[in-house]
N, CA, C and O of each residue as an XYZ file, in Angstrom:
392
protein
N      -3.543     -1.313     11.110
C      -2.712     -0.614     10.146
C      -2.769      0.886     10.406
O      -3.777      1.315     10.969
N      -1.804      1.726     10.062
C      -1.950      3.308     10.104
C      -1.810      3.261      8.696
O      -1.226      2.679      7.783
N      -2.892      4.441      9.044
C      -3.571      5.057      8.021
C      -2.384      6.464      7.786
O      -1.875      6.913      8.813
N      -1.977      7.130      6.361
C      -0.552      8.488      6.199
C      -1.685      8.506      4.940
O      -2.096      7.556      4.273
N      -2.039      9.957      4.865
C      -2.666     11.250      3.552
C      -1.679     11.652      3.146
O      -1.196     12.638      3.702
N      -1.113     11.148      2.212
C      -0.296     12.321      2.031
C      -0.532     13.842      1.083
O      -1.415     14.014      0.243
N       0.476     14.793      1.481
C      -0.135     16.087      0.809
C      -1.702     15.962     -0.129
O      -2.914     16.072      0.051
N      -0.654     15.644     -1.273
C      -1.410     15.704     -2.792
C      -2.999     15.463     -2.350
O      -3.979     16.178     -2.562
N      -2.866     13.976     -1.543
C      -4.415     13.512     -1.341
C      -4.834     14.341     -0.433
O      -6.058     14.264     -0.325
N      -4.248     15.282      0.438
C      -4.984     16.026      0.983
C      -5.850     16.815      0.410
O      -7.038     17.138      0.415
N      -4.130     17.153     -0.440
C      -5.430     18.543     -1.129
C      -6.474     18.327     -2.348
O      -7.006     19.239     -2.981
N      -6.667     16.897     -2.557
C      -8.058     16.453     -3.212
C      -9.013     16.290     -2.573
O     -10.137     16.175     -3.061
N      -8.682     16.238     -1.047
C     -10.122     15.958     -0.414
C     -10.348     17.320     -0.258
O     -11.512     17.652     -0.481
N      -9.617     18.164      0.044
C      -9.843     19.767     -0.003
C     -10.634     20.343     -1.171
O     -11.753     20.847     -1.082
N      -9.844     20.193     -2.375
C     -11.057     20.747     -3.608
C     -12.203     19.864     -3.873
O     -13.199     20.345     -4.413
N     -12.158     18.470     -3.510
C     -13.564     17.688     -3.666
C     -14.687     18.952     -2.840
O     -15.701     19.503     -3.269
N     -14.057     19.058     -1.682
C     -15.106     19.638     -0.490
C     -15.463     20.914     -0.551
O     -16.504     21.321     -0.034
N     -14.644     21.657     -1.182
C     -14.765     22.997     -1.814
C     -15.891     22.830     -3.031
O     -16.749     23.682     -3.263
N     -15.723     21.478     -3.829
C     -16.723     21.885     -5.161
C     -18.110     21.249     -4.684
O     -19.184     21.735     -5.039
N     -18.033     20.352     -4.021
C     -19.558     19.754     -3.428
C     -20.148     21.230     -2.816
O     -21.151     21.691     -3.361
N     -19.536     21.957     -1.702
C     -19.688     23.017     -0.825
C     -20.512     23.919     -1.511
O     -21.555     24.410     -1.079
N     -19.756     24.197     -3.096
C     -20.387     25.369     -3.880
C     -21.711     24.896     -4.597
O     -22.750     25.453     -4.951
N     -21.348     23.986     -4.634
C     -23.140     23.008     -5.308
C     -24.526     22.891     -4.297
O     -25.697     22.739     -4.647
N     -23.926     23.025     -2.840
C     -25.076     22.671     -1.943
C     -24.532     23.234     -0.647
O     -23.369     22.831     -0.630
N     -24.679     23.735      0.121
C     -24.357     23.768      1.870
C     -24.501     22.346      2.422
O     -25.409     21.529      2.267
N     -23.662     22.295      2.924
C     -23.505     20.752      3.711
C     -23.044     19.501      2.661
O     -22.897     18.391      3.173
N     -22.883     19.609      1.640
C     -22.542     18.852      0.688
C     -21.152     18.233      0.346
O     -20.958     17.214     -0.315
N     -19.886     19.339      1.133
C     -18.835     19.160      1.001
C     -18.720     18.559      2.569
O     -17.847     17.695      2.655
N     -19.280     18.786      3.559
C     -19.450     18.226      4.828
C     -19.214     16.426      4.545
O     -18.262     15.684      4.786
N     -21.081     16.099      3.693
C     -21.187     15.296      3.532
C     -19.767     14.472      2.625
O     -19.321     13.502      3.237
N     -19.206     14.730      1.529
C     -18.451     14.262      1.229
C     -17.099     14.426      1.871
O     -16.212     13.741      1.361
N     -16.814     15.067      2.719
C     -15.409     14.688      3.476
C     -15.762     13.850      4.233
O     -15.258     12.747      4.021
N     -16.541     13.928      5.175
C     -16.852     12.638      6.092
C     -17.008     11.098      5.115
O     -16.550     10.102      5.675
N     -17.551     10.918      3.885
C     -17.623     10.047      3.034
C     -16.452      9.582      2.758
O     -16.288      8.367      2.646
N     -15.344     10.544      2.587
C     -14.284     10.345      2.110
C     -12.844      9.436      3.723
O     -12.005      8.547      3.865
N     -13.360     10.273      4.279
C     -12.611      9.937      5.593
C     -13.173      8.550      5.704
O     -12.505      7.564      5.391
N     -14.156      8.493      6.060
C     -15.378      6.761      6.174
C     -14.052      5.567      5.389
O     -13.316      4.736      5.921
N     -14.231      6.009      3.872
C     -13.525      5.172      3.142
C     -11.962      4.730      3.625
O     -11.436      3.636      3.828
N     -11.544      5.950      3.697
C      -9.312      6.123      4.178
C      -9.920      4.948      5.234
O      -9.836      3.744      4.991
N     -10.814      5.754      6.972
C     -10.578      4.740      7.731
C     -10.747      3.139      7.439
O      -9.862      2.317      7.680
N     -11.923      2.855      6.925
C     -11.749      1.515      6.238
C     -10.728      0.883      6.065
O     -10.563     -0.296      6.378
N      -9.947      1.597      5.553
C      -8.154      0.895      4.629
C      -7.544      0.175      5.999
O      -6.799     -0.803      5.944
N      -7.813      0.573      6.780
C      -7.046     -0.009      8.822
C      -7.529     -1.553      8.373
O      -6.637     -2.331      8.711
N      -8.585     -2.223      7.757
C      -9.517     -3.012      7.591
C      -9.032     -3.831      6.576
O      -8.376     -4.855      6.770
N      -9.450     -3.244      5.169
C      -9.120     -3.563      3.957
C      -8.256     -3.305      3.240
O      -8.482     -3.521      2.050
N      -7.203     -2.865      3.534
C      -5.904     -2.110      3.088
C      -5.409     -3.628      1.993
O      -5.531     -4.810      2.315
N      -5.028     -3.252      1.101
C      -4.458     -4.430      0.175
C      -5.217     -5.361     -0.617
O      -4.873     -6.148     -1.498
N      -6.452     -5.058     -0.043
C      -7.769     -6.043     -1.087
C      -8.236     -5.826     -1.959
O      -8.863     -6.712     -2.539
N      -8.147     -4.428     -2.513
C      -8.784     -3.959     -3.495
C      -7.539     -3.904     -4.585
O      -6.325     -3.712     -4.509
N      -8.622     -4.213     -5.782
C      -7.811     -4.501     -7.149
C      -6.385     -3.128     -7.278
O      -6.142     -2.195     -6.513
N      -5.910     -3.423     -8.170
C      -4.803     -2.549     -8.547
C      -4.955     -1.841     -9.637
O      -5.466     -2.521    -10.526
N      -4.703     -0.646     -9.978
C      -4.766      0.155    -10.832
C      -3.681      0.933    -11.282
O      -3.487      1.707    -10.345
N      -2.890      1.175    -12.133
C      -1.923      2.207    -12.490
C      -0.949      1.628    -11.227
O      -0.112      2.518    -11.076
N      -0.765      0.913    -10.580
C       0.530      0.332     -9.803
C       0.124      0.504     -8.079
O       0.670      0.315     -6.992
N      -1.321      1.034     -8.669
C      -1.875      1.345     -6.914
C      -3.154      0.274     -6.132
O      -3.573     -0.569     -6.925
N      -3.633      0.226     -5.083
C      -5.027     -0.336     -5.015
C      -5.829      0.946     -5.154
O      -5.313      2.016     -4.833
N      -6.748      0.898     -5.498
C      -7.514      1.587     -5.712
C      -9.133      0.889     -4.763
O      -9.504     -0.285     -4.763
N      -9.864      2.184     -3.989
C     -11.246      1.325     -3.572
C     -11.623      2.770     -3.920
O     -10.835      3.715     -3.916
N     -12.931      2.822     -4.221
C     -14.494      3.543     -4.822
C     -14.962      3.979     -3.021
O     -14.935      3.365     -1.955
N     -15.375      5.386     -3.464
C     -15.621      5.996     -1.959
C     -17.151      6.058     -2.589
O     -17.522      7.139     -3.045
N     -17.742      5.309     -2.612
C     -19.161      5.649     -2.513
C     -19.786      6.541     -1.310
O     -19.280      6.292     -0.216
N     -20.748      7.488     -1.318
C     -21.673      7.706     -2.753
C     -21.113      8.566     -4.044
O     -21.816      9.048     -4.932
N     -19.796      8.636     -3.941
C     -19.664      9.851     -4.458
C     -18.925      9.541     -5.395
O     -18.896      8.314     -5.297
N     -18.025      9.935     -6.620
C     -17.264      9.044     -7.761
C     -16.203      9.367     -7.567
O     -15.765     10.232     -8.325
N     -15.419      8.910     -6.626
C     -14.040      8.935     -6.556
C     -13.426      8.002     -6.044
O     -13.984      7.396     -5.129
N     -12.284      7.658     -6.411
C     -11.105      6.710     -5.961
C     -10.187      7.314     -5.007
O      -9.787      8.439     -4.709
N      -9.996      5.962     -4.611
C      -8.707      6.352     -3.291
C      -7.469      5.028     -3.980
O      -7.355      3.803     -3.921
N      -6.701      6.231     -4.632
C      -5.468      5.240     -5.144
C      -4.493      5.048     -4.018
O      -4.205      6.143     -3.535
N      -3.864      4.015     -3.407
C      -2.875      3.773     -2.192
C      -2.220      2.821     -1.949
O      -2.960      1.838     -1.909
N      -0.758      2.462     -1.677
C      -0.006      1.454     -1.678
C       0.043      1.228     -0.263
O       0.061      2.093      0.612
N       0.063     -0.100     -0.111
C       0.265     -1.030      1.373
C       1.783     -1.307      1.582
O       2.482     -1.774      0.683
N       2.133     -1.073      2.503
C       3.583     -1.405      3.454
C       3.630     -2.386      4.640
O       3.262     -1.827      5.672
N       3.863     -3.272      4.757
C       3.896     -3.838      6.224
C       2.888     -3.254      6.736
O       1.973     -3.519      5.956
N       2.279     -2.307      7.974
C       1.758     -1.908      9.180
C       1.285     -0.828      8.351
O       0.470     -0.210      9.036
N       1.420     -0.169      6.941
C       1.133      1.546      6.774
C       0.166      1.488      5.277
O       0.459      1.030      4.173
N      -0.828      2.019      5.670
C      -1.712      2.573      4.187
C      -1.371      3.618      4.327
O      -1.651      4.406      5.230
N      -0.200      3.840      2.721
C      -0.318      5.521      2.109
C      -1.203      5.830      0.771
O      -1.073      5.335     -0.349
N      -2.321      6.981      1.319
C      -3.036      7.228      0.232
C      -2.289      8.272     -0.700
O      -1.624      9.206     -0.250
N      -2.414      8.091     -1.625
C      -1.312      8.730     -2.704
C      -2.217     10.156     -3.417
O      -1.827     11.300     -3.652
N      -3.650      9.448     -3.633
C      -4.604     10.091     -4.779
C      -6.055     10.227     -4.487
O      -6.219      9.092     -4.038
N      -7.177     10.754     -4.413
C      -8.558     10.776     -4.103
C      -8.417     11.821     -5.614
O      -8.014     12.942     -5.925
N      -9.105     10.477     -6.318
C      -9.175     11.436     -7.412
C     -11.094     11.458     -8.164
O     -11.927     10.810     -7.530
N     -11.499     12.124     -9.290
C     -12.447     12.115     -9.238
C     -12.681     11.765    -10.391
O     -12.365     12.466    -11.352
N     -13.531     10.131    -10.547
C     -13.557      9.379    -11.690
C     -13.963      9.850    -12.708
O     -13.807      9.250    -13.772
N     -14.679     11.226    -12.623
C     -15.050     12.041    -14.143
C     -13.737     12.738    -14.658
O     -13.789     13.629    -15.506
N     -13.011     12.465    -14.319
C     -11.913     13.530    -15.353
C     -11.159     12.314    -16.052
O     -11.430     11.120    -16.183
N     -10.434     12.867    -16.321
C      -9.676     12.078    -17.716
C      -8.563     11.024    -17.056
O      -7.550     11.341    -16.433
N      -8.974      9.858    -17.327
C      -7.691      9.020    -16.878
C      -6.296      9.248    -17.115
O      -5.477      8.835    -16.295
N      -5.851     10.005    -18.393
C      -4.533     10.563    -18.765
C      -3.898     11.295    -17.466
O      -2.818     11.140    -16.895
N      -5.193     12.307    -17.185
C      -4.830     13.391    -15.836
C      -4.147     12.056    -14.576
O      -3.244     12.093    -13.741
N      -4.644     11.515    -14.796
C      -5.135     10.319    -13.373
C      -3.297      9.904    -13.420
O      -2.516     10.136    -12.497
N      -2.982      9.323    -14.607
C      -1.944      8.523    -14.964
C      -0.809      9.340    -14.347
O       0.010      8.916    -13.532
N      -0.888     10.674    -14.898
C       0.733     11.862    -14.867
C       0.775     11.787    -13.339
O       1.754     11.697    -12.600
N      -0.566     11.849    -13.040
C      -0.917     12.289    -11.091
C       0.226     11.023    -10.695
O       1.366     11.235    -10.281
N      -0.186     10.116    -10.854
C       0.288      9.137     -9.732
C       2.300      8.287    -10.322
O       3.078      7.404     -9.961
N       2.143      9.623    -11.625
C       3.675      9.235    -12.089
C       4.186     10.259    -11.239
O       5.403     10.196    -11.413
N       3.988     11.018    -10.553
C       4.639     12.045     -9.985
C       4.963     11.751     -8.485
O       5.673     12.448     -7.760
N       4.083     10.178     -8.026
C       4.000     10.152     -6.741
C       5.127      9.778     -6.346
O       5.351      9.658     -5.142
């Protein structure tokens, strides 16, 4: 399967890595590579994981975030890397906009 980020989820893995970064040196390292780990996975598991708000959603352990993303034939698009402490309302508007 190919793996498509689009924008939005880019730029969540961007401020994830920015706020780990400011908490620790090497911390936002550690969680982009965590985060990437998970996307590549989807080549794998793309479509297995439960559905959420109209998306699959899989848990990027260690860290508390979701990777919301719809399956196509041959293509995982990640829509959302969002971060399970904020407010599901936020979560909802996010992925009405996608």
């Amino acid at each position: 399967m190919t793996i498509e980020i689009l924008p939005r989820a880019r730029e969540d893995i961007v401020a994830g890595y920015q706020f780990y970064e400011q908490q620790e040196h090497g911390a936002g390292t550690y969680f982009r590579d965590s985060i990437v780990t998970a996307v590549e996975e989807l080549r794998v598991t793309g479509g297995a994981h439960a559905k959420r708000h109209g998306y699959h959603r899989a848990i990027a352990n260690p860290f508390p975030f979701a990777i919301y993303y719809a399956v196509s034939e041959e293509l995982v698009q990640v829509h959302a890397v969002f971060d399970c402490r904020r407010d599901p309302a936020a979560l909802r508007q996010r992925l009405r906009e996608t």
